[in-house]
GUTOR-491015 format. One record per residue (C-alpha): x, y, z; residue in one letter; residue number from 1. Coordinates in steps of 0.2 Angstrom, whole numbers, plus 5000, padded with zeros to 4 digits. Layout:
<recs>
((X; Y; Z); 'A'; NUM)
...
</recs>
This chain:
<recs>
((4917; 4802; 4980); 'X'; 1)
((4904; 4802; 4994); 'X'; 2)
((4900; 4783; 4999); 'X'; 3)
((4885; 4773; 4992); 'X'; 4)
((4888; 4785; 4976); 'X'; 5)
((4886; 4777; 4959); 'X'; 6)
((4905; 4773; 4954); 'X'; 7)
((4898; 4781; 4936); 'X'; 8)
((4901; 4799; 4943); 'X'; 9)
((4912; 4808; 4933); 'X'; 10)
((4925; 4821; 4941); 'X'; 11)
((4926; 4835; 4927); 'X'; 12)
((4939; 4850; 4926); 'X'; 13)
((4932; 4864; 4934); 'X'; 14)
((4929; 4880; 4922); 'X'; 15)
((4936; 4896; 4921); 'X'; 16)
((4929; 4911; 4912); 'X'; 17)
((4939; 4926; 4901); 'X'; 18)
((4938; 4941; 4890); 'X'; 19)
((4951; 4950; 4882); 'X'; 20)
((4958; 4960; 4894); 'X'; 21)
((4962; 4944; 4905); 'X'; 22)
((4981; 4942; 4907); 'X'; 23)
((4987; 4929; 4900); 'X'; 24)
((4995; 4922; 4916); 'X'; 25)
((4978; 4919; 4922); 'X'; 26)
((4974; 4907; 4908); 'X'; 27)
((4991; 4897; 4909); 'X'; 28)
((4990; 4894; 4926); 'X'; 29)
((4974; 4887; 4927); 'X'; 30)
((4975; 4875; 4909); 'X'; 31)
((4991; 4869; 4919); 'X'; 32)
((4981; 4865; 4934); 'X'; 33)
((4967; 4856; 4924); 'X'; 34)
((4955; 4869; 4922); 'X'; 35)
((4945; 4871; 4907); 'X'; 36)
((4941; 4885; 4898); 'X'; 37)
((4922; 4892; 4897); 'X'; 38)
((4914; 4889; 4880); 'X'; 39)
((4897; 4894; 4875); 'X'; 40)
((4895; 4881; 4864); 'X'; 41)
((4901; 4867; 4877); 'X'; 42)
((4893; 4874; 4892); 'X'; 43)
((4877; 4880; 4901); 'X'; 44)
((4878; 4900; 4903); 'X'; 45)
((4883; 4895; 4925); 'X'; 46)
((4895; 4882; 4921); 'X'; 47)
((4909; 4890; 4926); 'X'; 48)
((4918; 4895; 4943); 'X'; 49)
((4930; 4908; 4940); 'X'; 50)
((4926; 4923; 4931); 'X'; 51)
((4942; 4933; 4929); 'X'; 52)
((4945; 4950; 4920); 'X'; 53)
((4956; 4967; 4921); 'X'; 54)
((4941; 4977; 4921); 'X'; 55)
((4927; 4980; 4936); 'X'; 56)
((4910; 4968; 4934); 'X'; 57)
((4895; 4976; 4934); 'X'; 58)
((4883; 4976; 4951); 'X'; 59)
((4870; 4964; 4943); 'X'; 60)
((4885; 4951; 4940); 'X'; 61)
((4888; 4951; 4959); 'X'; 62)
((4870; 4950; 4961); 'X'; 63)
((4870; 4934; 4951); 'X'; 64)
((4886; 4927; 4957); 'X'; 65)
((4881; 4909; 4960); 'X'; 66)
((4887; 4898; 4975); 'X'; 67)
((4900; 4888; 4965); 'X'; 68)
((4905; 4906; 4956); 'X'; 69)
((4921; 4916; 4961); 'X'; 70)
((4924; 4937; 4953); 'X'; 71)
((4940; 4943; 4953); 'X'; 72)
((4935; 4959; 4959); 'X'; 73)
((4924; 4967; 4973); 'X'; 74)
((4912; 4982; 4969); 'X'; 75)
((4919; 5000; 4970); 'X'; 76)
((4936; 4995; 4972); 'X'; 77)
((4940; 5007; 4958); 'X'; 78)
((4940; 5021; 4969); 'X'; 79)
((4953; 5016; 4979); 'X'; 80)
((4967; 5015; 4965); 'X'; 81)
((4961; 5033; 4958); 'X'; 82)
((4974; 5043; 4967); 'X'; 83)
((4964; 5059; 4970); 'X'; 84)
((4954; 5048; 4980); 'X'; 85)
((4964; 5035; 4989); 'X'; 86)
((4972; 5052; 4993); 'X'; 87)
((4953; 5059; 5000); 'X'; 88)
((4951; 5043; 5011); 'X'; 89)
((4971; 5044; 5018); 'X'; 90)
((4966; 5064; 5023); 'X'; 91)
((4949; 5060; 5031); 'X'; 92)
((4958; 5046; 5042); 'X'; 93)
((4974; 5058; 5047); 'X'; 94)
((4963; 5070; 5053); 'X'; 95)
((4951; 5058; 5063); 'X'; 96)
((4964; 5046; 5070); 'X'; 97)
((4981; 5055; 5069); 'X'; 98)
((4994; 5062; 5059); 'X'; 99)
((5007; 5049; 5067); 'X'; 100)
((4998; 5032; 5062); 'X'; 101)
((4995; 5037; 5047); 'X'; 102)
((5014; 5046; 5044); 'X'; 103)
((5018; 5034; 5029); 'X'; 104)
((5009; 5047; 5019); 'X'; 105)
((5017; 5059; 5008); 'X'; 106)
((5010; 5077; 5011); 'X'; 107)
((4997; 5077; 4996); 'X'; 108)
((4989; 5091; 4988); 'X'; 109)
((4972; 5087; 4976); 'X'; 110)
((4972; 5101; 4961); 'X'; 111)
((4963; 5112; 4955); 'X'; 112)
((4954; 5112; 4971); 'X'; 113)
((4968; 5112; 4985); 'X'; 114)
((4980; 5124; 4974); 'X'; 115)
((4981; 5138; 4987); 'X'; 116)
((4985; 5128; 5001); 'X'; 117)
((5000; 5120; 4991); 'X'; 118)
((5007; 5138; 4987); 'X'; 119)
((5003; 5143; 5004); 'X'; 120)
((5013; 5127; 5010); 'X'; 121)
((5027; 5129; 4997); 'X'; 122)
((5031; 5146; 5001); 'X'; 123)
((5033; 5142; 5019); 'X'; 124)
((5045; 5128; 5017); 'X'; 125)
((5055; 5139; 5004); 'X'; 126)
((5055; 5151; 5018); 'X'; 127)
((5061; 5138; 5029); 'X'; 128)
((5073; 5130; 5019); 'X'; 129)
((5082; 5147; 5012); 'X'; 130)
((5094; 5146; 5000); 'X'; 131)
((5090; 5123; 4999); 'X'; 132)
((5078; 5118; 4986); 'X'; 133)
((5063; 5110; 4989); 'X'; 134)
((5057; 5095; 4980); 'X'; 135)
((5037; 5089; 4974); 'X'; 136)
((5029; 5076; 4964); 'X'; 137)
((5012; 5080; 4951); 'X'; 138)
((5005; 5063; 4945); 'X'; 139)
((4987; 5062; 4935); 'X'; 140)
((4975; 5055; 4946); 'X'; 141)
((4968; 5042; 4937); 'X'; 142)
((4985; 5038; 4924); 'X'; 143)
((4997; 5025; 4927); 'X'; 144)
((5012; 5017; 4921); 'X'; 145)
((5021; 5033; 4925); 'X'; 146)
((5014; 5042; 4911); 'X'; 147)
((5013; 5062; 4913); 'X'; 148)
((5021; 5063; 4931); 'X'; 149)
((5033; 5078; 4932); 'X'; 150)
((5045; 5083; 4947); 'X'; 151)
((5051; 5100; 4950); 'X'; 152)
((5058; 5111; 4962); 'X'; 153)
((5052; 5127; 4956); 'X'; 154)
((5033; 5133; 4958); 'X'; 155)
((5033; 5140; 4938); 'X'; 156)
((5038; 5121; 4931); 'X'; 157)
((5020; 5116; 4938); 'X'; 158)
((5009; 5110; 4926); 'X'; 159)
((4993; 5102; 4930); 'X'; 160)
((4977; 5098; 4921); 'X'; 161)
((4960; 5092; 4925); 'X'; 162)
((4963; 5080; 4940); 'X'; 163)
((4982; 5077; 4946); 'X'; 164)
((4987; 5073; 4963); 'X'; 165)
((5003; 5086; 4970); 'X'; 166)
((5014; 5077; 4982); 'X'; 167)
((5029; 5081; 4992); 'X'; 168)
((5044; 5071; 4982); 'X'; 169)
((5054; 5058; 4993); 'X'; 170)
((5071; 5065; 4990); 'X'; 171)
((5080; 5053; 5001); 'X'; 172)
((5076; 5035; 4996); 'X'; 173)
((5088; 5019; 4997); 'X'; 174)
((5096; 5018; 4984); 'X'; 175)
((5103; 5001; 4977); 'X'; 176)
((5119; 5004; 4968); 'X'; 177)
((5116; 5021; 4966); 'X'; 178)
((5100; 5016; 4957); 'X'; 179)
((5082; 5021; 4964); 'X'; 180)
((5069; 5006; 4968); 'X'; 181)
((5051; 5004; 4975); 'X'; 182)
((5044; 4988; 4979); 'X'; 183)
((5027; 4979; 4972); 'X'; 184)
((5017; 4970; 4985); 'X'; 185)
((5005; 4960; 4983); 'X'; 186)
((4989; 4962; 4993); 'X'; 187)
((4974; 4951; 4992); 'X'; 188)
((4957; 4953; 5000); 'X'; 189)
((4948; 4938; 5002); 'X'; 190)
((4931; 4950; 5009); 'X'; 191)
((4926; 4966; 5015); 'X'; 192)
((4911; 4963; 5028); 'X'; 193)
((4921; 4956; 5038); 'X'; 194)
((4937; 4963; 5032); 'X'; 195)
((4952; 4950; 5029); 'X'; 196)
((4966; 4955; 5021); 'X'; 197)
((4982; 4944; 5015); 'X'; 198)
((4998; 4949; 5011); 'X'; 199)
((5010; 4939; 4997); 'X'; 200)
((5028; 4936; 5004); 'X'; 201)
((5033; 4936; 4988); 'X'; 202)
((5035; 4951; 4978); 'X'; 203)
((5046; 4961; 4964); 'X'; 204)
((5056; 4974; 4966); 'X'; 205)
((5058; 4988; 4953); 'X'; 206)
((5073; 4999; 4948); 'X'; 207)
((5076; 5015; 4938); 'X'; 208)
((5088; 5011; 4925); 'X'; 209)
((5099; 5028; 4928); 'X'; 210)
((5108; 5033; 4943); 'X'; 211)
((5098; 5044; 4955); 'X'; 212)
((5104; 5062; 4954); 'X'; 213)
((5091; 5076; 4963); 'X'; 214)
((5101; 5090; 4949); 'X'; 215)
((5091; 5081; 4933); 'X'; 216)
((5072; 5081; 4939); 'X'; 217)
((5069; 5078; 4920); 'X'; 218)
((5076; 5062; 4918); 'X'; 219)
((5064; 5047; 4918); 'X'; 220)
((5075; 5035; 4919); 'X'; 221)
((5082; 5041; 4937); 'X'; 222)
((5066; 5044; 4947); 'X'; 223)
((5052; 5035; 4940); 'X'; 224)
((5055; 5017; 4943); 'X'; 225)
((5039; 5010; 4930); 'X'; 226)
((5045; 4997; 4920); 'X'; 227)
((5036; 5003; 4905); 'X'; 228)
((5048; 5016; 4907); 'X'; 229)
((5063; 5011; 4911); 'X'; 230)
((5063; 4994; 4898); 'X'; 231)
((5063; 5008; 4885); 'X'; 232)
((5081; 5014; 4890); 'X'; 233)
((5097; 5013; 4883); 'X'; 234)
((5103; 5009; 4901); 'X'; 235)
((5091; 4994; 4901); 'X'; 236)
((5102; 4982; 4895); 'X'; 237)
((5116; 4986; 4904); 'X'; 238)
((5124; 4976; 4919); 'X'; 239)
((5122; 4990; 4934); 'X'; 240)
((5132; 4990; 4950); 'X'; 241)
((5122; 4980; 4962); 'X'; 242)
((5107; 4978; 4951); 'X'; 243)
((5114; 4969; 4937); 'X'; 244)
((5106; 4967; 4921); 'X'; 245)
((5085; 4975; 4918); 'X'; 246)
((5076; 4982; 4932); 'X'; 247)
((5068; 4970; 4942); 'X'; 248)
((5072; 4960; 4957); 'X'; 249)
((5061; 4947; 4968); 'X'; 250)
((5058; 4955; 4985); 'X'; 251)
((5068; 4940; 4991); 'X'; 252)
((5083; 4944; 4983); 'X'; 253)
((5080; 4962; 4989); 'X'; 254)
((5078; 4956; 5009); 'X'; 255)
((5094; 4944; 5007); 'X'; 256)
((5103; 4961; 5001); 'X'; 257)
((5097; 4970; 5015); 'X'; 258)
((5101; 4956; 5028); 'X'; 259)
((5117; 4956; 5021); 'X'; 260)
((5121; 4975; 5029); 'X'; 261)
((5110; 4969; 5046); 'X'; 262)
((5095; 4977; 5041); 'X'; 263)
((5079; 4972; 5052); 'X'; 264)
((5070; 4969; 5036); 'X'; 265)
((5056; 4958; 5048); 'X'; 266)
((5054; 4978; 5055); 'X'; 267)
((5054; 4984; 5039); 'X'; 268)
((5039; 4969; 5033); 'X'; 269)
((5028; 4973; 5049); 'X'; 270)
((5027; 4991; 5043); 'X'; 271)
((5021; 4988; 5027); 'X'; 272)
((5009; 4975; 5037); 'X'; 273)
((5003; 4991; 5046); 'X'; 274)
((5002; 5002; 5031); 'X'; 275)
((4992; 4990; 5020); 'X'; 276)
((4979; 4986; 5035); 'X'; 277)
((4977; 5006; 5037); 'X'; 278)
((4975; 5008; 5020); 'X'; 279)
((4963; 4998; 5016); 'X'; 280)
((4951; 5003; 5035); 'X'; 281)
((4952; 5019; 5026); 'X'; 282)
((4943; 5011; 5013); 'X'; 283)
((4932; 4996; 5017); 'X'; 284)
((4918; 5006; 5026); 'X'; 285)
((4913; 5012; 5007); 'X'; 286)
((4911; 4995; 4999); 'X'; 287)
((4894; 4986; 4994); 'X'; 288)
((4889; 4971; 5002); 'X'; 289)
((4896; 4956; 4988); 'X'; 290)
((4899; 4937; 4990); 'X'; 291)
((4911; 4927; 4981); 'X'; 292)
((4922; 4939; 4976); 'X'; 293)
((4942; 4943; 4979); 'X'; 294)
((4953; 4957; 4975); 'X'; 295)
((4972; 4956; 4969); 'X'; 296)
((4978; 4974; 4975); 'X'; 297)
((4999; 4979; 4969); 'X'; 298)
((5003; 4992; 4981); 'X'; 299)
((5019; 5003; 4979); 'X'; 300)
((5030; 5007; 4993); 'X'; 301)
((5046; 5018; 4992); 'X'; 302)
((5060; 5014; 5005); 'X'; 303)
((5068; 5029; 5011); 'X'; 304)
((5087; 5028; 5015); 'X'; 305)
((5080; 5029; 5037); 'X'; 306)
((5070; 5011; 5032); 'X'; 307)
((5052; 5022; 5033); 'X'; 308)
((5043; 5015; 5019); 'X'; 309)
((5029; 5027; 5010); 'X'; 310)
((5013; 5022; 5001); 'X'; 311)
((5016; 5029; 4985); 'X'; 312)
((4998; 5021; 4975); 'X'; 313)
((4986; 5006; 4976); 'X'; 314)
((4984; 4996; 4959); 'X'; 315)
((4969; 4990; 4952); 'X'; 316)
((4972; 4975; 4943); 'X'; 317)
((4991; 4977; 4945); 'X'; 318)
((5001; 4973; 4930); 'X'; 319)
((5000; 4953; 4927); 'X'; 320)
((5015; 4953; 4910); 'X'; 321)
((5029; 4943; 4909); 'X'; 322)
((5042; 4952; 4904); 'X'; 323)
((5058; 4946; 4913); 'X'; 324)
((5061; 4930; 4925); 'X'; 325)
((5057; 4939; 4940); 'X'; 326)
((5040; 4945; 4931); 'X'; 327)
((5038; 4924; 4929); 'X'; 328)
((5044; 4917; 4946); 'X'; 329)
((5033; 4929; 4958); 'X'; 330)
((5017; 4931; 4945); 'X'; 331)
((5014; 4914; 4941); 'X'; 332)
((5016; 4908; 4957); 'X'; 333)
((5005; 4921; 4963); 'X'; 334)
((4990; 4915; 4955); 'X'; 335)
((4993; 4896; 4958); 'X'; 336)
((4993; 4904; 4976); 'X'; 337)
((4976; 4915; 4975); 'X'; 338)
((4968; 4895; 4966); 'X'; 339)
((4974; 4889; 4983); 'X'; 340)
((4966; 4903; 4992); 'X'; 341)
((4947; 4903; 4986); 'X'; 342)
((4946; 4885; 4988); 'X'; 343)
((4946; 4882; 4971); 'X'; 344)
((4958; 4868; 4966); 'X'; 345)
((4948; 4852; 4963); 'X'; 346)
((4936; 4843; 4950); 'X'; 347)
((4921; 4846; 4952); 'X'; 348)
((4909; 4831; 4953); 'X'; 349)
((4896; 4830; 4942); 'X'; 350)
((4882; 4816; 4937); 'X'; 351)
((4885; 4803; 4923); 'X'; 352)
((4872; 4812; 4913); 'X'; 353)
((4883; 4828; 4914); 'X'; 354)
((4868; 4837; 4922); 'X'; 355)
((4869; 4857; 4926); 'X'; 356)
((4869; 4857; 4943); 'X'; 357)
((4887; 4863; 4953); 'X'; 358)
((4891; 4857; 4971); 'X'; 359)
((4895; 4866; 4986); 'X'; 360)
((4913; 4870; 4987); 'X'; 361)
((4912; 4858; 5001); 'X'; 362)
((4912; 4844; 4987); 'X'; 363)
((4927; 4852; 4981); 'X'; 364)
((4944; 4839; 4982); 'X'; 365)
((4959; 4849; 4988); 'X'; 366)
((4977; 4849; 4984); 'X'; 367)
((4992; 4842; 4995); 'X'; 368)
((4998; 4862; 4994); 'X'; 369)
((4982; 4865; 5007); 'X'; 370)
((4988; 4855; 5021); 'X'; 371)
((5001; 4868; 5021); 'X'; 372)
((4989; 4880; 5023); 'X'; 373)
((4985; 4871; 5039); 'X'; 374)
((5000; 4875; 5049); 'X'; 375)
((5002; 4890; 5061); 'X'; 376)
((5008; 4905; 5054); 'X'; 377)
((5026; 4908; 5063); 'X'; 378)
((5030; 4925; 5074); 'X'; 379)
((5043; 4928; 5062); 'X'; 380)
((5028; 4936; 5052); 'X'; 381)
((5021; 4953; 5050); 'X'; 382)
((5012; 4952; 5070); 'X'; 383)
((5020; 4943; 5085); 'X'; 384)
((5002; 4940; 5089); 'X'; 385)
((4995; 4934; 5075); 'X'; 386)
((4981; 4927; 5077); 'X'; 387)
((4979; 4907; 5073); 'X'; 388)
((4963; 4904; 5068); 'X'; 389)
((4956; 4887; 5070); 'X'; 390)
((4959; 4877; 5051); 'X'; 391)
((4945; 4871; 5042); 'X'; 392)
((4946; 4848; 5041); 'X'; 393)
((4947; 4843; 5026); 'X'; 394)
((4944; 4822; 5031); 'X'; 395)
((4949; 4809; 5016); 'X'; 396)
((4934; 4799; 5012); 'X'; 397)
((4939; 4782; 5016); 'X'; 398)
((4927; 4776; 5003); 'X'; 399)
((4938; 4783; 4988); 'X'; 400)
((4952; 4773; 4992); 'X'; 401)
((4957; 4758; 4979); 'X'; 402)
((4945; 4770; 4968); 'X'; 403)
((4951; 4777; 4953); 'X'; 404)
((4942; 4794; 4949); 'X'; 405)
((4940; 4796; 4931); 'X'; 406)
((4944; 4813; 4922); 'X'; 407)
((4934; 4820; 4905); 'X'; 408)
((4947; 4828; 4896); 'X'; 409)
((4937; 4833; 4880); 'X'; 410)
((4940; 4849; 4876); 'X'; 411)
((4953; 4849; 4863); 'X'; 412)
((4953; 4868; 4863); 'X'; 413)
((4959; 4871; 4877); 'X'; 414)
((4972; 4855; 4876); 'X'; 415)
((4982; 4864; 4862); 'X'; 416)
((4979; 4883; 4873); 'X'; 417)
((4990; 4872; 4887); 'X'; 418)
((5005; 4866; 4875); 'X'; 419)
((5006; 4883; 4868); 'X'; 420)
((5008; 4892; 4885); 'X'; 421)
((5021; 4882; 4890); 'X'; 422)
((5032; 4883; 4875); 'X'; 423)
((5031; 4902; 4877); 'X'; 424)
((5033; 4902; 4894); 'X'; 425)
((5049; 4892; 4893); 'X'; 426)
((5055; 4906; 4881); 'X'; 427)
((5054; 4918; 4894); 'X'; 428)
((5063; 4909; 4909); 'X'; 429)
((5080; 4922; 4906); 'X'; 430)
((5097; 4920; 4913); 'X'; 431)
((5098; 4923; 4931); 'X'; 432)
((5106; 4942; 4932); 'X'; 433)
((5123; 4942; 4937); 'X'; 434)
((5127; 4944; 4958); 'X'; 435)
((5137; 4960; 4960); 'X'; 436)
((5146; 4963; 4977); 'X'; 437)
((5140; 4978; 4985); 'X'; 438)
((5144; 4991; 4996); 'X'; 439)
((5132; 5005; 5004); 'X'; 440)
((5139; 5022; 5005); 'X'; 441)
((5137; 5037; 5016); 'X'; 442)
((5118; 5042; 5019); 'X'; 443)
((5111; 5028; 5010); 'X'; 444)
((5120; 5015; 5020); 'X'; 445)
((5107; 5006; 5030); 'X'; 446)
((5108; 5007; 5049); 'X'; 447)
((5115; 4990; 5056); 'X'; 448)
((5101; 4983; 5069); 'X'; 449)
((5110; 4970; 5080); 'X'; 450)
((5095; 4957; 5080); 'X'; 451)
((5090; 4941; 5077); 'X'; 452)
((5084; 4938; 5059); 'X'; 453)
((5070; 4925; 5053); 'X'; 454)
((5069; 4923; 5033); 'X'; 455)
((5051; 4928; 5029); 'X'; 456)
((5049; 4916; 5015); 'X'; 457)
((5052; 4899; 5021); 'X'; 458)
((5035; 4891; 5030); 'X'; 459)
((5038; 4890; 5051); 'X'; 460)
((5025; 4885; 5063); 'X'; 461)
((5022; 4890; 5081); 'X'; 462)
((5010; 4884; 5095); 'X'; 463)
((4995; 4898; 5097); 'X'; 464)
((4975; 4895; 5100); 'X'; 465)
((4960; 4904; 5103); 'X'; 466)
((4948; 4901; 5115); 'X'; 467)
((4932; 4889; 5111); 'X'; 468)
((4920; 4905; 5113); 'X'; 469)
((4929; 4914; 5102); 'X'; 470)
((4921; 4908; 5085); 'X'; 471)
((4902; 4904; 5084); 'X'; 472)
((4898; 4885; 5078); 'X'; 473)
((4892; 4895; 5061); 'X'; 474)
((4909; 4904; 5059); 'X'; 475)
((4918; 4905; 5041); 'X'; 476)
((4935; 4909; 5050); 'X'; 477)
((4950; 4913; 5037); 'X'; 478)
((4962; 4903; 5036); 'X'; 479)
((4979; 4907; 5042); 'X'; 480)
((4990; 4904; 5026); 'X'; 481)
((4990; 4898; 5008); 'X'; 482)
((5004; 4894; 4998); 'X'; 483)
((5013; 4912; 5001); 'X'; 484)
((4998; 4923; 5006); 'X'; 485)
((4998; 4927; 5024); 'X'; 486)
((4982; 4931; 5034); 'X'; 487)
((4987; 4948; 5043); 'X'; 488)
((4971; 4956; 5045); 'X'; 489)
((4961; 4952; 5056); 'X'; 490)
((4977; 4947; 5066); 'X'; 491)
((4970; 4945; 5085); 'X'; 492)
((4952; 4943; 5093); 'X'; 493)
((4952; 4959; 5097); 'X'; 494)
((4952; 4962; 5078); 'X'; 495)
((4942; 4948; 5074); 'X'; 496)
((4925; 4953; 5082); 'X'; 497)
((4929; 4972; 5076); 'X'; 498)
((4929; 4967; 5059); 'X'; 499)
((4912; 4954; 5064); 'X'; 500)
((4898; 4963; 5063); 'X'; 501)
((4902; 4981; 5056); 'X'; 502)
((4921; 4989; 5054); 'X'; 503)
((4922; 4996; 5070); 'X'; 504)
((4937; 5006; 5064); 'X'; 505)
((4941; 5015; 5079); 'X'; 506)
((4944; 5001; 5088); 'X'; 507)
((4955; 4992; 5075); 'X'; 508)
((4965; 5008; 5074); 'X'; 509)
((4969; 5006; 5092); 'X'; 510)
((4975; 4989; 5090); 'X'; 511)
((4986; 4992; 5077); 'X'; 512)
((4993; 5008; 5088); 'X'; 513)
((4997; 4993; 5102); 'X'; 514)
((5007; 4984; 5089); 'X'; 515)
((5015; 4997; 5083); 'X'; 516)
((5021; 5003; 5102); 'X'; 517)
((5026; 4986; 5105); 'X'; 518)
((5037; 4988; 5088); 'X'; 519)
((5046; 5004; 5094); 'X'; 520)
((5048; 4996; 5110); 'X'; 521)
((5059; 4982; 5105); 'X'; 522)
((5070; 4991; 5093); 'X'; 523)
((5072; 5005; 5107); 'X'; 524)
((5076; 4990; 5119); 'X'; 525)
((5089; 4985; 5104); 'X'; 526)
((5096; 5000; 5104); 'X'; 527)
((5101; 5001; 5122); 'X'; 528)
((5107; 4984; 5125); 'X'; 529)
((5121; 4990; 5109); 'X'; 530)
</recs>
């Protein structure tokens, strides 16, 4: 409450807006932190603040957005989670900047069009190979949830229609217990001109429900580690070596497992850093111009039994269903994370005659949880050199204190919507799966990396600053961290005035090649000091 205001002023919940393809999640989370839910008949056609849906909005809607308004989605992001053409962009950049940068691709082949030059490439390596079979992958381009992927060994077994994706199928992955996993991560991109991109340290981790077996490329349940799939199986229920009961893990639990065999598993993090930053400069050249918007990206990454993770897809609107406690430890705290992100956590301040009119988010109260956000971002993440951009001041207006700021909570509707979510969320809070004690076996034992290890989750701080040129007095730099998003992009000034005024991607590209020589560096230095 700004001072010499009329102590009248009412702080009202701020309102978010649905349709029925918005996950439920969504609408719990924000009823639990005070939001309201839209209502025609309650309010005017702009009263709201978040518009949040599955599907994409149409160009008009961005063209409207207002200043107080956030979209869940950017324009044209579809296209980068159709696989045909997240595969077209990975192609063009491989042959403009290098086969090694971008080497956490799987050799892909689009049918119809690129049919020849798979037999061409499958006869060779059959050649090569001899009498050892060889393995691929076809997946429909624009399907998901597993649904029509086959894996064969044999040319004839091929079966595609319309659009499908051929890849070459990662025959070595870590295996968990025997069992085949990939991981979810959670990618969120706050804006595309400039580019900046946060990563969730958080993060599930998914299992096939059969033990891996390379002489079964029918079974489902062994190589395809969709949950769809695999809660259908009779091995489902089972308590698995390692695994233990369902399929699904935090990536916490998953990086404790691999510290437990000395796994550099800050390496492994930085990896994926890279590959999500490369992914999406592959990308970001082809989106529209569109304020107030944010995208919540689930890329899938295979671990192979060497630690070389592989981009597998990008999802749009990634699964948001609660379906196990993992599913409600990381997604829920994942969207209380991307409230925290946006700025928008606070009552909004309105009039005493209610009036129409929204302030700037500047007018916007923020939670305790921001001044986390504040702190520097420890080395210990994705980039030594991360760059530690100047926090915005959020000052307490000494005028509120002794004040007691009054809350309209008149919206029944969306009362009895909060005690319903909670009872059912409560229902799903399952029992803990059972810790089995592990071992790793021949080639799927990880390689032990004598180094120092740093958790990834827990918040650190270290002492970094930019130089006072580096952001103009009008700048809207990003903030380094909230809740358990991490800025990793840009991560430098180098990066930072690439991503300014245009993508120059060429240039970013060569950053991220210095990080990545600094990274083989160190672990070659490891290595000879063992």
């Amino acid at each position: 409450m700004a001072e010499g205001e009329d102590t009248g002023t009412i702080l009202k919940p701020l309102v978010f807006r649905t349709d029925e393809t918005t996950p439920k999640v969504v609408q719990s989370v924000l009823l639990e932190r005070g939001w309201n839910e839209f209502d025609r008949k309650e309010h005017n056609v702009e009263g709201w603040n978040l518009y949040w849906k599955t599907s994409s909005f149409r160009m008009i809607e961005h063209t409207n957005v207002k200043p107080w308004q956030r979209l869940n989605h950017h324009p044209g992001t579809t296209k980068l989670t159709r696989k045909d053409r997240l595969a077209k962009y990975l192609m063009y950049m491989k042959r403009v900047y290098g086969t090694s940068i971008y080497e956490f691709v799987p050799l892909t082949f689009i049918m119809p069009g690129d049919y020849n030059k798979f037999v061409a490439e499958y006869s060779k390596e059959k050649q090569m190979l001899g009498t050892k079979q060889s393995y691929w992958i076809c997946k429909p381009a624009e399907l998901s949830r597993g649904r029509g992927i086959i894996i064969f060994s044999d040319i004839k077994d091929l079966i595609f229609d319309d659009t499908d994706i051929v890849q070459k199928y990662i025959c070595n992955p870590l295996l968990v217990g025997k069992y085949k996993c990939d991981l979810r991560v959670y990618v969120c991109v706050t804006g595309f001109k400039p580019l900046t991109i946060y990563i969730y340290q958080e993060g599930l981790v998914r299992f096939a429900t059969e033990k891996f077996d390379l002489s079964n490329l029918q079974n489902n349940y062994a190589h395809l580690t969709n949950s769809s799939i695999n809660t259908s199986g009779t091995s489902y229920e089972k308590i698995k070596e390692v695994i233990g009961h369902g399929c699904k893990w935090t990536l916490s639990r998953f990086f404790s497992y691999l510290r437990s065999f000395d796994v550099d598993h800050v390496l492994l993090w930085q990896k994926i850093s890279h590959m999500v930053i490369l992914t999406m400069l592959a990308f970001a050249p082809s989106v529209p111009c569109a304020t107030n918007c944010f995208e919540l990206f689930g890329f899938d990454i295979l671990i192979d039994d060497n630690f070389k993770p592989w981009l597998l897809e990008v999802n749009y609107s990634p699964a948001l269903s609660l379906g196990c406690k993992a599913d409600v430890t990381v997604k829920r705290k994942v969207i209380h994370d991307i409230v925290e992100l946006i700025h928008l956590n606070g009552p909004r301040n309105e009039g005493k005659e209610g009036g129409n009119a929204f302030p700037g988010l500047s007018n916007v109260s923020f939670a305790k949880s921001d001044k986390g956000r504040l702190s520097n971002v420890c080395s210990s993440l994705p980039y030594g050199s991360l760059l530690q951009f100047t926090s915005r001041a959020f000052k307490k207006d000494e005028s509120t204190k002794g004040k007691a700021a009054r809350i309209c909570p008149k919206n029944t509707r969306t009362s009895q919507l909060r005690e319903m979510i909670s009872k059912q969320n409560l229902l799903l809070m399952a029992k803990e799966p059972p810790k089995v004690k592990s071992k790793l076996k021949s080639r799927h034992s990880p390689h032990k990396i004598s180094l120092s290890y740093v958790s990834l989750f827990p918040s650190y701080t270290c002492k970094t600053s930019i130089s006072s040129s580096f952001l103009s007095d009008n700048s809207k730099e990003p903030d380094p961290q909230a809740g358990n998003f991490v800025l990793i992009f840009p991560f430098n000034e180098a990066t930072y005035g690439a991503s300014r005024n245009g993508l120059n991607v060429k240039r970013i590209v060569q950053e991220l090649q210095k990080q990545m020589n600094k990274q083989h560096s160190r672990v070659g230095g490891n290595k000879t000091k063992r």
